[in-house]
Structure formats: structure tokens, C-alpha cells
N, C-alpha and C positions, 0 to 999 in steps of 0.2 A: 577644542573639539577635534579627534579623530578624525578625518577625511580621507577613506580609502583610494590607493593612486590608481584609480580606472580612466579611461576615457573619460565615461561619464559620471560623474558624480551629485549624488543630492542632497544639500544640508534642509532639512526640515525646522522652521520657528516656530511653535505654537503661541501666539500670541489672541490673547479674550477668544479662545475657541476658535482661532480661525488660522490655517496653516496656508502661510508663506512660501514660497515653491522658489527657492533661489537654483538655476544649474547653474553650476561649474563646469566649465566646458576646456579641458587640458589637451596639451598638442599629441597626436599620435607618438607612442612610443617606437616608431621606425622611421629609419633612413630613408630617402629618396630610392637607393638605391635598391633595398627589401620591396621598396613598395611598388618599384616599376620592374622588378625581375619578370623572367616567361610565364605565364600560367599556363594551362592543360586545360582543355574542352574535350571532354569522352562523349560522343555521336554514339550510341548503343542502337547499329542502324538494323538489328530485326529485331525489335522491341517495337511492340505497338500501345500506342493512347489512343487517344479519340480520333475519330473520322472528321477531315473539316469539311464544312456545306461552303464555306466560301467567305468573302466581304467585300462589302457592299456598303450605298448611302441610298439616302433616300430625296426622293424627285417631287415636291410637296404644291401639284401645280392647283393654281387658285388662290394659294401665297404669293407664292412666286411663277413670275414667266415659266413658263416649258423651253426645255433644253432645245438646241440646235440637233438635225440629223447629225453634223460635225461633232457638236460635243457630245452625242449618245454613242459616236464611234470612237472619240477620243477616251471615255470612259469605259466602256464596256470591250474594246479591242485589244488583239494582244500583239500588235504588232509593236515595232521600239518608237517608243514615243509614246503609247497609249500604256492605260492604266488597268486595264484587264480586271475588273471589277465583276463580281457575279452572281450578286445582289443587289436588287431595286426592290425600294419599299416606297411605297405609295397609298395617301389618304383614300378614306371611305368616308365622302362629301354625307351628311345628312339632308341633303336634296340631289335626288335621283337625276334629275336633270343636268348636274355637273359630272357624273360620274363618266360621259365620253373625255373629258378634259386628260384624262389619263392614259389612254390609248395611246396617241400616238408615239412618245416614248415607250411607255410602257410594249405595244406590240414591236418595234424594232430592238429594243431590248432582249425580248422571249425570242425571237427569232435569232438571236446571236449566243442562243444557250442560257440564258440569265435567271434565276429563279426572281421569280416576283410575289412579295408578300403584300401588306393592306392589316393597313392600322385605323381603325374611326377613334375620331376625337373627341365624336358627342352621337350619339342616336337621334334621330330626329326628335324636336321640343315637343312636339306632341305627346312623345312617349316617355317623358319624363314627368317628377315631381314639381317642378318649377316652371312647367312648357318654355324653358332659355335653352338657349346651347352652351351657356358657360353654367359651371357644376351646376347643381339636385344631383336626381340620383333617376334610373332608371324604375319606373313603378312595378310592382309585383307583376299587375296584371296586364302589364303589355312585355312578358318576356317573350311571350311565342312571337308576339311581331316581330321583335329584335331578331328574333335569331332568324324569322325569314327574309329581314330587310339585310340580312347579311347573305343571306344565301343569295338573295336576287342580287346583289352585287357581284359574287362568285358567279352567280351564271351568267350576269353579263360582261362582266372582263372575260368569260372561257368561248361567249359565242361569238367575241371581237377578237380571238385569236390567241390569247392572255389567259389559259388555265394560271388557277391563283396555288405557289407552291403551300402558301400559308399565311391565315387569316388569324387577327387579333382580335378579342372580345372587345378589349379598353385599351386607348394608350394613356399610360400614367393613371390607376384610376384613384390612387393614395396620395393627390396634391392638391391643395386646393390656386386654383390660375386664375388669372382674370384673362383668357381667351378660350377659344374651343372647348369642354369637358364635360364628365361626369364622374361622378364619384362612387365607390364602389367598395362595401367593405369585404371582407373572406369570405363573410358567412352568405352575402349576396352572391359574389360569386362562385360559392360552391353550390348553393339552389340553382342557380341559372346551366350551369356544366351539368350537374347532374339530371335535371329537367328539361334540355332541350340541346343538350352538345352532340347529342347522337343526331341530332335532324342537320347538322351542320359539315356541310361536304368538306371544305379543303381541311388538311391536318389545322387544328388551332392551338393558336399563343396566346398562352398566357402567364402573369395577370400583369405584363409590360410592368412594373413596380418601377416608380423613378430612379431609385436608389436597391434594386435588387434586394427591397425589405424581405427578410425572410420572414419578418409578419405577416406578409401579403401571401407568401407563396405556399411558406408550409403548410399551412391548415389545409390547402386546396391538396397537396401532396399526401399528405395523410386521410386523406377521406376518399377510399378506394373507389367510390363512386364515381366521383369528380376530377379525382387522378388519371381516371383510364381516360376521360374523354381529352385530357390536353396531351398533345403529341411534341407541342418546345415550349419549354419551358422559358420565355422571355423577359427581359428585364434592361433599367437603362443602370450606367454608373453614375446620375451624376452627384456632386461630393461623398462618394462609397457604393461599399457592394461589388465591389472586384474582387470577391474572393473565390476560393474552390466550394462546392456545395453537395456536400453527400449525401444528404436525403434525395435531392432531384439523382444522383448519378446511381443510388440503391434504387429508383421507384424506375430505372430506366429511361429517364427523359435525357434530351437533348438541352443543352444551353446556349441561347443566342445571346449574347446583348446585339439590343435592337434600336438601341440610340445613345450619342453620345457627342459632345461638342465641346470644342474649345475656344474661345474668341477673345482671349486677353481682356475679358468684362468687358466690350464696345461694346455689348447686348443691355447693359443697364446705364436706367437714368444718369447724367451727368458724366460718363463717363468717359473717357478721354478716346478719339478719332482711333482708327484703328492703324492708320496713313500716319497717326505721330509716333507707332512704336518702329523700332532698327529692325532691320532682316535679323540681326542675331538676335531680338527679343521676341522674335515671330520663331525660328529657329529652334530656343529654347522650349519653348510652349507644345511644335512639334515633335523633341524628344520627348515632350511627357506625353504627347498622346503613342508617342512609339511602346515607350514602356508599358503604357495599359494597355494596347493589345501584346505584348509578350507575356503582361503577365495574367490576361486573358486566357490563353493560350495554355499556360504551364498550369491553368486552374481548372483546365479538363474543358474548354468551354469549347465549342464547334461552329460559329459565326460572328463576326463582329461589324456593326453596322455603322457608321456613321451618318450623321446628322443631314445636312442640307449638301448634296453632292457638290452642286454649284454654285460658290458664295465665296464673296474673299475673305475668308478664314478659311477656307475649305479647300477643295480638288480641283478644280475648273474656277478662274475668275468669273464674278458678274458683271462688272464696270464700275463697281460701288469701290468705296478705299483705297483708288488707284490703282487696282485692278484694270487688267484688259479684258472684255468680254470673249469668254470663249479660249483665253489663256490657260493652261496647264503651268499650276500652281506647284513650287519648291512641297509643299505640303503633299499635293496629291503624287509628286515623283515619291515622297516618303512612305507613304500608304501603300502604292504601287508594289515597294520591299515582297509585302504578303499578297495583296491581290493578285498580281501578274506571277508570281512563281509558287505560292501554294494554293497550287487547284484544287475545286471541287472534289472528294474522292479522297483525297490523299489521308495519309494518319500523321499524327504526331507521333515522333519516337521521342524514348526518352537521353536525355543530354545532362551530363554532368558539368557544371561549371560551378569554378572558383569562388570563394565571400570573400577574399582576404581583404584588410585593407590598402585604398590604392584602387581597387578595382571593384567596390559594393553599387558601383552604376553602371557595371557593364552584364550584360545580362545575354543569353542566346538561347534559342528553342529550334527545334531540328524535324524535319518533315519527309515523308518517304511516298511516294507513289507504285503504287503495290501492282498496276499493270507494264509502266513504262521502266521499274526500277530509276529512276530518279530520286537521287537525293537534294534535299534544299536545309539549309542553314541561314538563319537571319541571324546576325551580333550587332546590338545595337552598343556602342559607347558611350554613355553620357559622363564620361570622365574628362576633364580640361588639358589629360595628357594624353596623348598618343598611346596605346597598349598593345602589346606584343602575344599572342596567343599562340598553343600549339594545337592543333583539331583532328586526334585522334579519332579512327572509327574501328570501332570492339563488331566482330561478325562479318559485317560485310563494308565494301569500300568502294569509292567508283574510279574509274579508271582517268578520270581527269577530272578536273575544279574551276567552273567560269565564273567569276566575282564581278557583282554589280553595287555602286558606290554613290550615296549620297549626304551631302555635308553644305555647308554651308557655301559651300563655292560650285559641287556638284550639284548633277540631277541624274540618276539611276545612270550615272556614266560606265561604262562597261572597262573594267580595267584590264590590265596583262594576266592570262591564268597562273596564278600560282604554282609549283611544282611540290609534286608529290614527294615526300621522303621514296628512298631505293627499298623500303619494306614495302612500299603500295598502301601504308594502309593510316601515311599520319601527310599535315603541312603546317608551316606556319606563315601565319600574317600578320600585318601589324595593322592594327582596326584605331583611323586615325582617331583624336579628338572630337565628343561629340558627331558623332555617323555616325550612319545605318551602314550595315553590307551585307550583301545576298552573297553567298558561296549556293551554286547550280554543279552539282555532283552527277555527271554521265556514267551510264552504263556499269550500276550498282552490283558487284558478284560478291560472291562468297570468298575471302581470305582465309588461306592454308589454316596460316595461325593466328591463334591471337592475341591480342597487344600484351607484352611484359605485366603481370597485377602488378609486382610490387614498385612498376615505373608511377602508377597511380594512386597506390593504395600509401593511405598517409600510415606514419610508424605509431599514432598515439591515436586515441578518442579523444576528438574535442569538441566544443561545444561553444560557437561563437556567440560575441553579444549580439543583440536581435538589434534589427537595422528598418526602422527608423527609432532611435530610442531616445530621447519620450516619442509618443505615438500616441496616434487617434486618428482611428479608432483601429487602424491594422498592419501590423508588422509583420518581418520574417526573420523566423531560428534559421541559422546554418549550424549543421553541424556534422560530422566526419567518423565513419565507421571504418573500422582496421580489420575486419571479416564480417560475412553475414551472421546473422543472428536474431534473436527477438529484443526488440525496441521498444521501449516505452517514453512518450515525453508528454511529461505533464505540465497542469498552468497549475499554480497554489495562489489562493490568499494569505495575506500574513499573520493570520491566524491559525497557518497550516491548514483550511478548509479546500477542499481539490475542487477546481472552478471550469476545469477542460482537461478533456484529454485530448493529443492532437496526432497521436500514432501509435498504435499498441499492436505489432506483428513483425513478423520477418523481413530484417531489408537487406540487402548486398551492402556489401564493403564501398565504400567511396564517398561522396559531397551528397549532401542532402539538407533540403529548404522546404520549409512549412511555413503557409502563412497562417496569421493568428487573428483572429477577428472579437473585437473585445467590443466590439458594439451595445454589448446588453450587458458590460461590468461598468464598475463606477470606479473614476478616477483613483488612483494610489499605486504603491508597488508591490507588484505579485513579483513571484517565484516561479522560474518555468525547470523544470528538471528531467535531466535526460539518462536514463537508466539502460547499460549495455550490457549486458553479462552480469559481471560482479561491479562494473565502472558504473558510478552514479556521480552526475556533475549538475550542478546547480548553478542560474544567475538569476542577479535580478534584473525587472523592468520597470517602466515607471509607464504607467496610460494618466496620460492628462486630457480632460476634456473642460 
């Protein structure tokens, strides 16, 4: 049997109807030396994305203790040391009586700029099909209560000091848990938005979907009724749902993810102490949450929330897992990257970087402040080698570069500034192994001219293999335009039936990444092809679920 010499390769058995899935997995065809060359980062700093609202965690008191005034300053401050966070999300107790439980953070929080939202986890049992707090479902005819048992919580966090920036219908209401809940399907929550969202003051979130099901979300989005009444569209990732989403970004909504947690499994039965994994396997676990908010971030979203602020998996120790209570965690200096230097306000610009291989875990997203001119670049590395970059900025450029550094020996350690190339308008760093780095870009003007194209513009169309490949349930195309022009890239079944389209318009010349979300196809290898001009290039993928 033939076996084509790609990376990846897949021999197919069909054996009594049932197919085999052997990969072949072959060593890169390059050199150490191809694969650790310089790369190019193009900052395209008057180009705007999204507006970010900020990130934040959430403060979940009645769980857990309430934060120290120390740790609400450690969190929410921006002096060095602290973690400049600007988002607090906080439960909506179903007994009225616990709802002061929240204040006192919550007020020293608002008072330090902080937006604060409010998630309920069940409606009060009375107003449910089960009268429990753990799932039924909220009854038809106690929706007008709900919506004023929401208000009356909005009005009393705003007459304690705590106007609410924004309030959730459900959190999670598509799981079924054995703790706090209700459950909730579309078509509930599109009667409940369209029939009583207009009586409801703060802007509202929804429908928090565990997994940012677009089963959950669409229908609500397409039902112009119900659509108008949500102002952020919220949702959690956990295993999926970090993709970009175009219907929320055509109907005008905002994208939060509104929770999100990582704890190396200490959170399930049996499972092993969180005090018996190494800092470098706490470490590790940290770059993957670094990666989902970059690629949060580059998927047009505007807030990113995490889980339990203060927890030892988390930002601030508790005293649990050999944690120190009150300690500022290697995790929360990681977080810190975005919190403390992309403010409230800012946009994203958009930032070309590299796929090659050698470098498919190192990733960068780039941020502008459109009153102070300030530029911010986050590079995160999760490569095992040391990588060398150059960081081009096309328009405008700032007049010096402070870099902030954390690694597994670091915490947001502030290193030596960088020096500008003698055009003003490029640098290079070497972004070590695994780390995070902040580049803080001062005093952002306009450059004479601008950067050489053809120092970045690659000589051919190409069309990298998608990365993670096999996948489930989502991956990303690289691939490389040699001038502007109109684009097309499609997904095929191997029936030739067309299954996606994933960009059909005008793009510039240079690096460009789509992610692919194959959540609703069924296992097998498609076809993705990419159509320039007259240049059509085809590969294939393989989604195994």
C-alpha cells in the first residue's frame, strides 16, 4: 500500500464494517536549524478589532469565604505586584437574605472602577417545576416573578453602592449537575427574553451555555424578538466552544466567556491531590489557559472571565494544596499578562504571525489604546525552545518598548527595554521557552514610511496543514497570500459535498489563520481548499471523535 510522505499520514483497515484508524505519525522534514530561524510578527497598529470590556474572576461568597480588603487590592489594583483585574462576577443567592453576603467585596471592587456582573444558579424552588434548587426547570407561570426577583437583586446591589454592569438569566442552563441549577431550553429562553427582558434593567447575559453550544445561543440570536433584549452574549468553554462566532458578531452582540477553569482534575472523585503535581505540570496546565484567552482574543471575543478568583488553582492562594492564604499565585502573575496591561477600552489590532513549523505553539495578539496611544503585545511560547522573533509595526510605532516576563522561574518580572531597530518602526526578542511576555509600547505616532511589503510578503501561495490534525472538534488553516485579492476557503466531504465555507472576500497579502469548528460533522477526512486568483490548493484533514 502507497502511503503518501506527509507529516501526517492515515492508512484506513476496513475490517466486518468497522474501520481501524492506525496514524502514522513521521518526523518533520526540517532541520533544527529551518525550524529555530527568525520569524516576523507584523503589529498592523491603526487597524481595529474588537473593544476589550476587560478580565476578570469571580468571587462566589456562600461557597467560599469572602476575599480579604488585601486580597480585593491585590486583585483588582494596578500597582507592580497586583493583578489589575476588571471584572468581578458574583452569585444571585435564591434567598434574598444572603444576597448582603456580596457587598463587601463586591462595593470595594466598584469603587476601584471594576465592572460587576451576577450570575443565579437556580431561581428560587418555589418558582420552579421540582420546587429543588438543583435542575427542573423554571415554570411558565412564574416568569414575571423571575424577572422581578432579578430586578430586586439589581436594585439592591445598586442601592448598596454596586450598580450591576450586567446580569445573567441562567448560568449553565444546558447541563444537567448535581449542585445549584435549572435547566432551560431555547425555545424557554426565547419566551422568557421576549416576554419580560424589556422589564429587566442591567444590560443581560445570555444564555451562559457551558460549552458556548451554538444550539443554545442561535435560536435566541435569530429570533429578532429576543435578540434585541440580550446586550452580551455569554458563554463558558468548558471542553469547547472557543471559537469565533459570526452570527453573534452580524446581530451586533458582544462576546464574554463568563467562566472557565483549569485544576489538573483535583475537582473529581479519586483524583490525585493537587500538592502532588511539579510547578512545571501546574505550569504547563497555565500555558493552556494562556492559549485560550489569546485565542479568545483573536476570535473577536471582548471579556474573558475566570473561574474562582481565589483558589489554589487559581490567582490568590486559599490555604488549601499548600497554598498560602492570601498569596499571589505564578497563575495569577500569568493572567495579570492581559489584565493589568490591556485595559478596559482598548481594541484589538490586528497582528500577523507565523504557522511554520518549530513555532505552531507560539501565538501573539496585539492591543492599542486609542486615548493614551499605547501599544500592548502579549507572545505567549509554548514551544520547549527558546524563539527568536522580529516585531514589526506597519502605520504607526511607539517610541520605546518595556517588556514584562513570566516563566516558570519568573513572575511578571520586568525585564531590560528592548531596542528599537534605527527605522523606528521594528525589534527583536527572544521569547524564552514556554512564557508569557508583555511588550508596553509608549507614546504610539505615525511612521514616515512604511515597512518594506516584500520584507513580509511571502513569494508563493501557500496553504499549511491544519494544526491540530487529527482534531476534535476544532482546528486551524494557516495559509499565505502574495497580494490582496478575493479568497475563498472551503471544507468538502469526500464525496465532494461542500460542508463550510470559512472565508469568501477580500484579504491583504500576508499570514492568515481560521479556526474550523467541526462540532456538528461526523468523524472522517474532509477536504479544506483554498482558492486565490487562479491558485487553488487543496489538503486534507482527518476529525476523529
Amino acid at each position: 500500500m502507497n502511503i503518501p510522505a506527509t507529516n501526517k499520514a492515515l492508512t484506513f483497515f476496513k475490517m466486518s464494517g468497522t474501520f481501524i484508524i492506525c496514524l502514522l505519525i513521521s518526523f518533520l522534514n526540517q532541520s533544527p536549524a529551518q525550524a529555530q530561524s527568525e520569524q516576523n510578527v507584523i503589529i498592523y497598529a491603526d487597524s481595529t478589532a474588537q473593544i476589550i470590556r476587560g478580565f476578570g474572576a469571580a468571587n462566589i461568597v456562600g461557597w467560599w469565604p469572602d476575599m480579604t480588603p488585601g486580597d480585593v487590592e491585590n486583585a483588582f489594583g494596578m500597582e507592580d505586584g497586583q493583578l489589575g483585574m476588571s471584572i468581578l462576577r458574583i452569585r444571585i443567592s435564591p434567598d434574598e437574605n444572603q444576597w448582603g453576603d456580596n457587598l463587601p467585596t463586591a462595593q470595594m471592587a466598584y469603587d476601584m472602577g471594576v465592572k460587576v456582573i451576577a450570575s443565579p444558579w437556580s431561581p428560587p424552588a418555589e418558582m420552579k417545576t421540582n420546587n429543588e434548587l438543583i435542575g427542573g426547570s423554571l415554570r411558565p407561570d412564574a416568569y414575571a416573578d423571575y424577572a422581578d426577583h432579578l430586578n430586586r437583586f439589581a436594585d439592591f446591589m445598586e442601592e448598596n453602592g454596586v450598580p450591576l454592569y450586567g446580569i445573567s438569566i441562567q448560568n449553565e442552563p444546558d447541563i444537567q449537575v448535581s449542585y445549584e441549577s435549572c435547566d432551560w431550553t431555547p425555545e424557554e429562553m426565547i419566551t422568557f427574553l421576549r416576554d419580560h427582558g424589556d422589564s429587566i434593567g442591567p444590560r443581560i447575559i445570555a444564555p451562559e451555555s457551558f460549552q458556548f453550544l451554538r444550539e443554545m445561543s442561535d435560536p435566541i440570536l435569530n429570533d429578532s424578538l429576543a435578540a434585541a433584549q440580550v446586550d452580551i452574549l455569554g458563554g463558558h468553554i468548558y471542553g469547547g466552544g472557543n471559537f469565533r462566532y459570526p452570527l453573534a458578531e452580524q446581530k451586533g452582540k458582544e462576546i464574554w466567556m463568563t467562566e472557565y477553569l483549569l485544576n489538573l482534575g483535583t475537582g473529581n472523585t479519586g483524583a490525585d491531590p493537587w500538592s502532588s503535581y511539579s510547578e512545571e505540570e501546574v505550569w504547563d496546565e497555565t500555558l493552556t489557559m494562556l492559549s485560550s484567552m489569546q485565542r479568545s482574543m483573536r476570535n473577536n471575543w471582548n471579556a474573558y472571565i475566570w473561574w474562582y478568583l481565589q483558589r489554589y488553582y487559581s490567582f490568590i492562594g486559599d490555604g488549601d494544596e499548600g497554598t498560602e492564604n492570601g498569596e499571589i499565585l505564578k497563575r495569577g502573575y500569568a493572567f495579570a499578562h492581559f489584565s493589568r496591561f490591556v485595559r478596559p477600552g482598548y481594541h484589538r489590532v490586528h497582528a500577523s504571525v507565523p504557522f511554520d513549523v518549530g513555532f505552531t505553539q507560539f501565538s501573539a495578539t496585539a492591543y492599542k489604546d486609542m486615548d493614551s496611544s499605547q501599544l500592548v503585545v502579549i507572545a505567549v511560547n509554548g514551544e520547549n525552545s527558546d524563539r527568536e522573533y522580529t516585531f514589526t509595526f506597519q502605520d504607526s510605532a511607539p517610541s520605546q518598548i518595556r517588556q514584562f516576563q513570566t516563566s516558570l522561574t519568573q513572575n511578571l518580572e520586568q525585564l531590560e527595554n528592548p531596542d528599537l531597530d534605527p527605522d523606528g518602526r521594528s525589534f527583536t526578542a527572544t521569547i524564552p521557552a514556554r512564557s508569557v511576555t508583555t511588550f508596553v509600547g509608549d507614546e504610539v505616532q505615525a511612521v514616515s514610511n512604511k515597512i518594506d511589503e516584500n520584507r513580509n510578503r511571502p513569494n508563493s501561495v501557500q496553504l499549511r496543514q491544519n494544526y491540530p490534525n487529527p482534531f476534535n472538534p476544532s482546528t486551524t488553516i494557516h495559509y499565505r497570500l502574495t497580494e490582496a485579492g478575493n479568497i475563498t476557503l472551503k471544507v468538502f466531504d469526500m464525496t465532494g459535498r461542500e460542508v463550510a465555507t470559512l472565508t469568501n472576500g477580500i484579504q491583504t497579502a500576508g499570514d492568515h489563520r481560521i479556526s474550523f469548528d467541526a462540532t456538528n460533522l461526523s468523524s472522517g477526512i474532509y477536504i479544506y481548499r483554498l482558492q486565490a486568483g487562479d491558485r487553488v490548493l487543496t489538503r486534507k484533514m482527518t476529525l476523529i471523535k
